[in-house]
N, C-alpha and C positions, 0 to 999 in steps of 0.2 A: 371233518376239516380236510384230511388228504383227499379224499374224493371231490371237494369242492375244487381242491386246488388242480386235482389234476385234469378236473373238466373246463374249468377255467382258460385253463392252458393250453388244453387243446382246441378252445373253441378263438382263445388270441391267435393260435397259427393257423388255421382255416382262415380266419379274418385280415390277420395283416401279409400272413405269405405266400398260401393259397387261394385268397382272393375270391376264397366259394363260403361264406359266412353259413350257418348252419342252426342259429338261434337269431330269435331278432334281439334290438339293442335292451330295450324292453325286460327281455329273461336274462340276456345278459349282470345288467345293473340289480336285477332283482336277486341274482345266485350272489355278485359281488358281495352287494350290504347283507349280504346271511353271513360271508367268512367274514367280513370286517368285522359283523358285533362277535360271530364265533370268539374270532384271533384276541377281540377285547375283553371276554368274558376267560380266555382259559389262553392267556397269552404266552406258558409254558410251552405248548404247543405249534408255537407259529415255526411254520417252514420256510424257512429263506428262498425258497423258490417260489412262495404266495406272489400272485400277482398285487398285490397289495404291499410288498415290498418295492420301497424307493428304491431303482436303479440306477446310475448317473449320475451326475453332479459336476466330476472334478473338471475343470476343465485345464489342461496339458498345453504348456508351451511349446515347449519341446518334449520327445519321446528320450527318453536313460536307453543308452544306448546297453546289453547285456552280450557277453560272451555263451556262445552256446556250450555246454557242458558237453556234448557227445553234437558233432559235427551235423550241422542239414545239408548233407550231400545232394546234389541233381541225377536224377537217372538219365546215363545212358537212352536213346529211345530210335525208335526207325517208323519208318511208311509202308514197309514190304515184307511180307513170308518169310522169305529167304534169309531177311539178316534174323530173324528168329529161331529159324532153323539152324545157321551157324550159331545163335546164342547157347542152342540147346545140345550143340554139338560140343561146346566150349566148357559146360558145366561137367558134360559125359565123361569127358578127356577127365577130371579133377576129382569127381566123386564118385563115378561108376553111374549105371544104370539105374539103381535103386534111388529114389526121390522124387515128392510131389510137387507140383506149381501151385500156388495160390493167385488167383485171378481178380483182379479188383476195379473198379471202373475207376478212371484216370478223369479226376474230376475238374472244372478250368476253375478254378477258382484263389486263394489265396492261402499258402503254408503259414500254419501256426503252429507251438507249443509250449503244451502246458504244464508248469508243473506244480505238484501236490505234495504239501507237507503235511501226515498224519490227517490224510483224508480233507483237505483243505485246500482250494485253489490261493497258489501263492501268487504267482507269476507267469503273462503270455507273451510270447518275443513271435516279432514274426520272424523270416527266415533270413532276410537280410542277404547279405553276400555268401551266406554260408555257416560261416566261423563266428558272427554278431549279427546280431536282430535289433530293432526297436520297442522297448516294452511297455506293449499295447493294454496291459492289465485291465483299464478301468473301463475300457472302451468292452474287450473280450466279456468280462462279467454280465455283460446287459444281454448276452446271447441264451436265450434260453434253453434251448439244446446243449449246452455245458453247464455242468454240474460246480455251481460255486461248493458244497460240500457233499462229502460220497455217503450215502444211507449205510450201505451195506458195512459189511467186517471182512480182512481175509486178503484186505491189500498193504501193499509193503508201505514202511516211515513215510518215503519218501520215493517218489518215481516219477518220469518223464512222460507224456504221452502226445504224438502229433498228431496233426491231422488236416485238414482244409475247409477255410470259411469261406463260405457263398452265400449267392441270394438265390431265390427262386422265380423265376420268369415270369408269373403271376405278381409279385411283387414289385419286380422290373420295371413292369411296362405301365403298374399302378405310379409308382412314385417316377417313371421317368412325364408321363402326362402332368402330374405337377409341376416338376422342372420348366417345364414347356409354358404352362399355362404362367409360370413367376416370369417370363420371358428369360429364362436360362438355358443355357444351354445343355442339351441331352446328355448323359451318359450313351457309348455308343455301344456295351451290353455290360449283362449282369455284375463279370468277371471285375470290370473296373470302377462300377458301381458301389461294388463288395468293398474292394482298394479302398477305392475314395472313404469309404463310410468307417471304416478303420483306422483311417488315420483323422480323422478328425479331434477338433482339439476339446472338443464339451462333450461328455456320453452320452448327456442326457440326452442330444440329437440324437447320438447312435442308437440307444434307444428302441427311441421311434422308428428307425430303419429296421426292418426283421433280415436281418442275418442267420445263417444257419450254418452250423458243422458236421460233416462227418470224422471222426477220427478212425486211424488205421492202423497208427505204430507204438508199442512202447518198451521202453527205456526203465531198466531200474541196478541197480547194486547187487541184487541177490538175481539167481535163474528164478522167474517166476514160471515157465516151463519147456518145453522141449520143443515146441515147434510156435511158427508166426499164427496158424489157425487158431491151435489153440489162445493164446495170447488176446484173439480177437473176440472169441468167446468168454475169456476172461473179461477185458473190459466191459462188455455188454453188460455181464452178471454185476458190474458194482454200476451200473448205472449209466453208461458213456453211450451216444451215439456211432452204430459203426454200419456202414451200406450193409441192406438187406443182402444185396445182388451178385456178392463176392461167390466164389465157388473153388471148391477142392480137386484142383486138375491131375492126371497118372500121367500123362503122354504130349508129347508138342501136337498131337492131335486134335486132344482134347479143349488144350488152348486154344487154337485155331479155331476152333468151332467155335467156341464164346465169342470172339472177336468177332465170329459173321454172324453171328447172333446179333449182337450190340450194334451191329453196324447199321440195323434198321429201328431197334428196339430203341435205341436210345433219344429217336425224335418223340416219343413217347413219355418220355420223364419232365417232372417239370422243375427240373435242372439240368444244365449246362458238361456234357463230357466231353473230354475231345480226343480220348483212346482207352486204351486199357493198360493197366502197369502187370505184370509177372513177375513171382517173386519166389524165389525155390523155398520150401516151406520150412524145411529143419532147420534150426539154431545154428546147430554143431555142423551139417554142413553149410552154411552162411558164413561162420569163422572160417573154415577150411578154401572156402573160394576166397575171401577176401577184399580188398578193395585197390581200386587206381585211386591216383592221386584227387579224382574229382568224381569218381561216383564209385557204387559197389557192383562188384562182379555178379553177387548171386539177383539182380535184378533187372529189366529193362523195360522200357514203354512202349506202346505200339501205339501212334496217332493215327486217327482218321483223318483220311486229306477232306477238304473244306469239301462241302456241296455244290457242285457246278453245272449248269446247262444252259443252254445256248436257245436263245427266242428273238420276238421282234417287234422295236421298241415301236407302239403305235404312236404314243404322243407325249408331251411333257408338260402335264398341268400343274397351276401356282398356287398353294395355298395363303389364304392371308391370317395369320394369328390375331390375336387380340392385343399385343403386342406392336403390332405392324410388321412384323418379321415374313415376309416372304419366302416361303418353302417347295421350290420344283420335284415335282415328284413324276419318275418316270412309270407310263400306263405300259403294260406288254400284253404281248399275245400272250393267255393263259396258258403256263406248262406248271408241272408236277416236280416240285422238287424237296428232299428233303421229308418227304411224308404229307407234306400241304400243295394247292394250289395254286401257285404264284401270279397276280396280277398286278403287282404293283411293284416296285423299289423303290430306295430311298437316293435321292441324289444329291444331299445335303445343300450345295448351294451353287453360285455360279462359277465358282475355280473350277470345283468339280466337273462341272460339263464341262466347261474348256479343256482341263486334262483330259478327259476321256475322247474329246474332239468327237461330238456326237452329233449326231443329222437323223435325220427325221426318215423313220424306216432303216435303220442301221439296224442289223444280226447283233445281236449283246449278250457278253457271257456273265450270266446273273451266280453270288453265291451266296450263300447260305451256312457261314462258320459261326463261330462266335456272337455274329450280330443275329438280333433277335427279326429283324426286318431285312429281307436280302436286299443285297446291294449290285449295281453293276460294275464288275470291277476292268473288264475290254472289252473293246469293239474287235468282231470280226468284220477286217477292211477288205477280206477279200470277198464279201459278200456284200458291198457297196452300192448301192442303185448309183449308174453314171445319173450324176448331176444333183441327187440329193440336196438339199436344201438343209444349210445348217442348225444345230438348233440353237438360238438364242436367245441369251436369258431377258426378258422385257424390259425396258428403261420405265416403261411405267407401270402402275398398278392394274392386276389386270380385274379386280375388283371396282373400282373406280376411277380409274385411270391417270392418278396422281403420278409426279415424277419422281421415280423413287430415288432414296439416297441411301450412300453406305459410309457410316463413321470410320475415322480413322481406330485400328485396330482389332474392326467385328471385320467378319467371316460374311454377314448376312445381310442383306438389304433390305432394309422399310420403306415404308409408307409413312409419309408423315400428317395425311390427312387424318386425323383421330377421331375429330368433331364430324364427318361426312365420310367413311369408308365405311360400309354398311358389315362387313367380316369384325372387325374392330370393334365397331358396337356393341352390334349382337355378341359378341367373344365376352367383351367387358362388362355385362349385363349378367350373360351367363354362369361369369365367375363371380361375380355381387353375390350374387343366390344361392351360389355351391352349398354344399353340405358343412366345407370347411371355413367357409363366409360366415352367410348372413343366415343360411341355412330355411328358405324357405318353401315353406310346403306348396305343392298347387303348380310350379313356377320352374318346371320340365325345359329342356333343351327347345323342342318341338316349340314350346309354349310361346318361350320368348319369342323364337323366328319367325310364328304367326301373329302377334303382338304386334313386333316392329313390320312387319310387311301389312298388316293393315292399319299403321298410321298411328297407333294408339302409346307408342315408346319410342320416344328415340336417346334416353340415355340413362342413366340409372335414377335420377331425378324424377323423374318419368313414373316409375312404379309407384309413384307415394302421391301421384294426381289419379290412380287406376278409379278410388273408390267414386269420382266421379264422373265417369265414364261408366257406369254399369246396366245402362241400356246398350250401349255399344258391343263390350263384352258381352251379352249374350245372344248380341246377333251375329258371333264368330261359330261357327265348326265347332261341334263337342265341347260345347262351352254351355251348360245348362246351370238352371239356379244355385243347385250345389256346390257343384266347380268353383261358378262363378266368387259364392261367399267363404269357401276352401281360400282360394286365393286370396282372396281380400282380409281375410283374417289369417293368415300366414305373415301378409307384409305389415300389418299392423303389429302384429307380435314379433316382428324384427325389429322394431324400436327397442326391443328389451335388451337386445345382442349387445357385450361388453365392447368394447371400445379398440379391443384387439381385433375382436372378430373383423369391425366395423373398418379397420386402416387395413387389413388384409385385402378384404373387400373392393376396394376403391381400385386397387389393380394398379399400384405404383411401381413401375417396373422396377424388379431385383427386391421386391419388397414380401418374401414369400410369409407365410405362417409363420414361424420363429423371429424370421427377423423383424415381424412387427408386432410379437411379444415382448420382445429387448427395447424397443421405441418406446412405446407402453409404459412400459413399469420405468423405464429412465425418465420419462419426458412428465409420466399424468395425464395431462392434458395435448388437443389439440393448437391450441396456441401455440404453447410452448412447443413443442414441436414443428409449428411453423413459421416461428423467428428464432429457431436454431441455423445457426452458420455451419460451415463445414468443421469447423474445429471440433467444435460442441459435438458434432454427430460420429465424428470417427474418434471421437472419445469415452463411445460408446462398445462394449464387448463385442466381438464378431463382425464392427461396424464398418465396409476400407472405403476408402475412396470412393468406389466405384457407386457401392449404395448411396452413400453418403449426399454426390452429387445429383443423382438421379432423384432422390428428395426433396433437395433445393431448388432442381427445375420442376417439380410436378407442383412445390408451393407458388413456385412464378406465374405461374399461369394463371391468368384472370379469370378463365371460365372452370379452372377448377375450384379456387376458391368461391365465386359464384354456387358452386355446385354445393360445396361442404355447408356453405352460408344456409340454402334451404334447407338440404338435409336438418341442417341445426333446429331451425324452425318446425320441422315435422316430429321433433323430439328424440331423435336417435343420439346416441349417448359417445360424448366427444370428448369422456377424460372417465379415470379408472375409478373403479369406484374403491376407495378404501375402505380395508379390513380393519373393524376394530381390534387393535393389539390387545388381550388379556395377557398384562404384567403378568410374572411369579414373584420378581423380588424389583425391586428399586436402586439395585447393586450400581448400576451402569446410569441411572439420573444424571441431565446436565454432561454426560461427557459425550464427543465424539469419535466415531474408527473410520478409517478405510481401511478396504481390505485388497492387498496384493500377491498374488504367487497362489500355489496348488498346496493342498494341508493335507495331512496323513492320516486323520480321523473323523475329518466334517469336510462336506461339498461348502465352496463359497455360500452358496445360498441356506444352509443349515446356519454357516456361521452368521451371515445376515440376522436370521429369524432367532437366533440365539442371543444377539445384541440388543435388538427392537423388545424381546420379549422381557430382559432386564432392563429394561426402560434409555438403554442407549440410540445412541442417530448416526447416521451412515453419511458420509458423504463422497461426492463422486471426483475430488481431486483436491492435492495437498493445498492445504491455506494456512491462514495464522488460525484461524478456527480450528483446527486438527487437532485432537487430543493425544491420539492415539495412528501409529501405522500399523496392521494386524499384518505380520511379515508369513508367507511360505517360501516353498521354493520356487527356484525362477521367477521371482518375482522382478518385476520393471527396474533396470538398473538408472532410467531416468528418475522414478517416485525415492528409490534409495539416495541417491542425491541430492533431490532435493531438499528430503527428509531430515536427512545430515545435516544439508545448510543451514535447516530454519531450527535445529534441534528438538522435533518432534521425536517422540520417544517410540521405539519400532516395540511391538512385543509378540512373543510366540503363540501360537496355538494354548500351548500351555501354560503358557500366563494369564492368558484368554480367562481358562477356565479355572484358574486358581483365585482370577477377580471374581469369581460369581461361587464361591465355597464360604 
């Protein structure tokens, strides 16, 4: 079973963080169900880090704000040798000559810590202002690189340990292509991705997102030893992730050298650094130097300045999404930067050219920090061709040539042509199909774009008339009998695809995977869901406005209900299929709950399936039908109100469970 588990685990981070899978899905699911029946046969055994353990659920209002116990100071930090040199001058003065540096890569990403009681993650605060944090606990636990309990023996009641949570740029640039593809807008690199993915308010999301930590620092009551190295090796031994890449420095020499080491080395990792931190190694002199009012003496950081060089901007081509969103991307003469070969940037949208005041053949200084795609961030004007021709950004589609428009409060300008912009099609076609769609075999990038360029698709309707066309099909290109009946039974066996898949699928903008899991299971059905008002839909979990409406207008539309109308006809599945409930007991017959606020021993949806399974009914907002309000914390002070008014009866968690004894 621990072997299971821990190939498991290693074959989820190759798959969701490093993005180089290593087994197919196939051995995957086969190793699974050996630990599942394992964990059911000899369930003493189960390790809380089993991938088979539920992680997430709660979902968080607001973050409990917590006082840090031992202060999260900022380090002091510089750009240049020299203030290193006076740092190393400034230790000398205080402790003498005798002392080592410990060297560690300064990683961009987000400060946490954690603490452990009796070998047990209690509590993760992020750094907050310093002196309080926001405590992230539920969200931090879905990290599998933290240890929710420690194996080992040998560490103290109770101790602190920090560290920093990131993502890996493999995973980045996987989940920011989703974003893209829900028509959202990008994260603009890993570092705020990581943010964002942390503060969220359902784990279960977080989850899904692979976050990763290093830890580096810790904190306890008792000396657990005499210098920071050691310390580091300690954590290791009970199980903690801490960078391989740290190293034990004699001399400001010796640091300097790592530093020019990392300064090339580090385009090479597939995480995010943006210097190095230095930290004098012994304890006891660590007290002896001491601290200023906002960071400590015995430490400093050494940042790398961003990546920068200077090329020439050949031309500025438009991309069209699937979406409609039109994306200018600047073309350059190939230069080298950063460890790769740069031809391309990102130039986000049309303010941006305008600020940057860019012409055609303009000298640009491209960089290469934190974003994962360089950017240009100046023109050099003094290397202006007289009379350069401005660039600007197209009024119409340069795909079809529609006049484009830009709503009030987007950044981006569309195409409103949906039905006739041939990028848009194809885009929304492509995404039908995806893996996280409709999931069809046969039915490649390549595939479609040869499809719709020889006449035989033009919308996603379109795929489910292929099987009579199959003389056509096989007078395309690398399209032989095989193929041909691959694909034709791929889309035939997407009628089977569950009804999430299927509203994913459809490509309603802001409408990504989760959020039309939440539609789903609230709605049932597609009707239902398409004589929901805005009320109804932002009365939905996670549901605002924004979605909300973009729903309302994708049901207005005549030709897309048209659309759904045949799908319907070719038997594709347009409401959820329910799970028969097996009862345990009949405790909860004839009454009804809602459930409000975050609970201290069950995720919302535990509580759900623990009501349903005693034969109780849920419903989605207070009525005279209401039996019951299931109260946590932070729960909606409008449903408490209400609640009051009509004197429905609120009851706890633990009353919950004291009805079903």
């Amino acid at each position: 079973m621990d072997k299971l588990v821990e190939e498991l685990n290693q074959h989820n981070y190759k798959y969701y963080v490093l993005a180089q899978p290593s087994i197919s899905d196939f051995e995957f699911d086969q190793q699974l169900a050996e630990l599942v029946a394992l964990e059911a046969q000899y369930p003493a055994f189960v390790d809380p880090e089993s991938p088979t353990q539920k992680v997430g659920g709660d979902i968080t209002k607001e973050f409990e704000v917590v006082k840090h116990r031992w202060p999260m100071l900022s380090l002091g930090n510089t750009y240049n040798e020299q203030d290193l040199r006076d740092f190393d001058e400034r230790v000398r003065k205080v402790i003498g000559p005798h002392f080592d540096y410990v060297c560690e890569l300064k990683f961009d990403g987000l400060s946490i810590s954690l603490t452990y009681e009796h070998g047990t993650l209690v509590r993760a605060v992020t750094r907050g202002d310093g002196t309080q944090g926001d405590d992230v606990t539920n969200n931090v636990k879905t990290i599998r690189s933290i240890p929710k309990q420690i194996k080992t023996t040998g560490y103290p009641n109770s101790f602190e340990i920090r560290g920093e949570v990131f993502m890996h740029r493999p995973a980045f640039e996987r989940l920011n292509e989703e974003r893209i593809e829900n028509g959202e807008i990008p994260y603009a690199n890993p570092r705020n991705f990581a943010s964002g993915t942390l503060k969220m308010q359902d784990s279960t999301e977080v989850s899904k997102r692979p976050l990763d930590c290093f830890l580096y620092f810790l904190y306890a009551d008792r000396s657990l030893g005499i210098s920071h190295w050691e310390s580091l090796e300690l954590m290791k031994s009970w199980g903690f992730q801490a960078c391989e890449h740290s190293k034990l420095c004699k001399t400001i020499e010796d640091v300097l050298h790592f530093i020019h080491l990392w300064q090339e080395k580090r385009f090479h990792l597939s995480y995010d650094i943006d210097g190095i931190v230095i930290k004098v190694n012994s304890y006891a002199q660590q007290q002896e130097l001491g601290f200023t009012a906002k960071s400590p003496r015995w430490a400093i950081a050494y940042k790398y300045k961003a990546q920068e060089v200077e090329t020439i901007l050949e031309h500025v081509s438009y991309q069209v999404g699937r979406t409609g969103a039109v994306t200018p991307v600047a073309n350059l003469k190939p230069v080298s930067l950063a460890g790769t070969i740069v031809k391309r940037a990102t130039l986000h949208n049309a303010d941006e050219i305008d600020r940057l005041d860019l012409h055609q053949g303009d000298t640009v200084l491209v960089e290469k920090g934190g974003e994962i795609i360089p950017k240009i961030i100046a023109v050099n004007f003094s290397r202006r061709r007289l009379g350069a021709p401005k660039v600007d950004y197209p009024k119409n589609c340069p795909a079809c040539g529609t006049h484009l428009i830009r709503e009030i409060g987007e950044v981006a300008y569309y195409c409103p042509n949906e039905g006739g912009c041939p990028p848009q099609i194809v885009g929304r076609i492509q995404h039908f199909v995806s893996r996280k769609a409709m999931n069809i075999d046969g039915l490649g990038n390549e595939t479609i774009e040869a499809l719709y360029e020889n006449g035989l698709i033009k919308s996603i309707a379109d795929l489910y008339t292929l099987h009579k066309k199959k003389d056509q099909l096989k007078g395309l290109d690398r399209f032989g009998d095989r193929s041909v009946d691959k694909l034709l039974k791929g889309i035939e066996k997407s009628k089977q695809m569950p009804f999430e898949k299927l509203l994913f699928g459809l490509g309603i903008r802001y409408v990504g995977e989760t959020v039309a899991k939440r539609l789903v299971h609230h709605f049932k059905t597609i009707d239902h869901l398409m004589h929901a008002g805005m009320e109804e839909l932002v009365g939905v979990d996670e549901i605002g406005d924004r979605i909300a409406a973009s729903v309302v207008q994708y049901f207005e539309e005549p030709k897309n209900l048209a659309q759904i109308a045949f799908l319907r006809e070719q038997g594709l599945l347009f409401e959820m299929e329910e799970q028969v409930v097996q009862l345990e007991s009949t405790k909860l017959v004839g009454k009804t709950f809602l459930i409000s606020g975050v609970f201290e021993n069950h995720s919302r949806e535990e509580l759900k399936e623990l009501i349903e399974k005693h034969g109780g009914k849920l419903l989605s907002s207070i009525s005279a039908k209401l039996n019951y309000l299931l109260t946590g914390v932070n729960m909606g002070p409008s449903k408490f109100e209400k609640a009051k008014k009509m004197n429905i009866p609120m009851i706890s968690e633990k009353e919950l469970l004291q009805m079903l004894q």
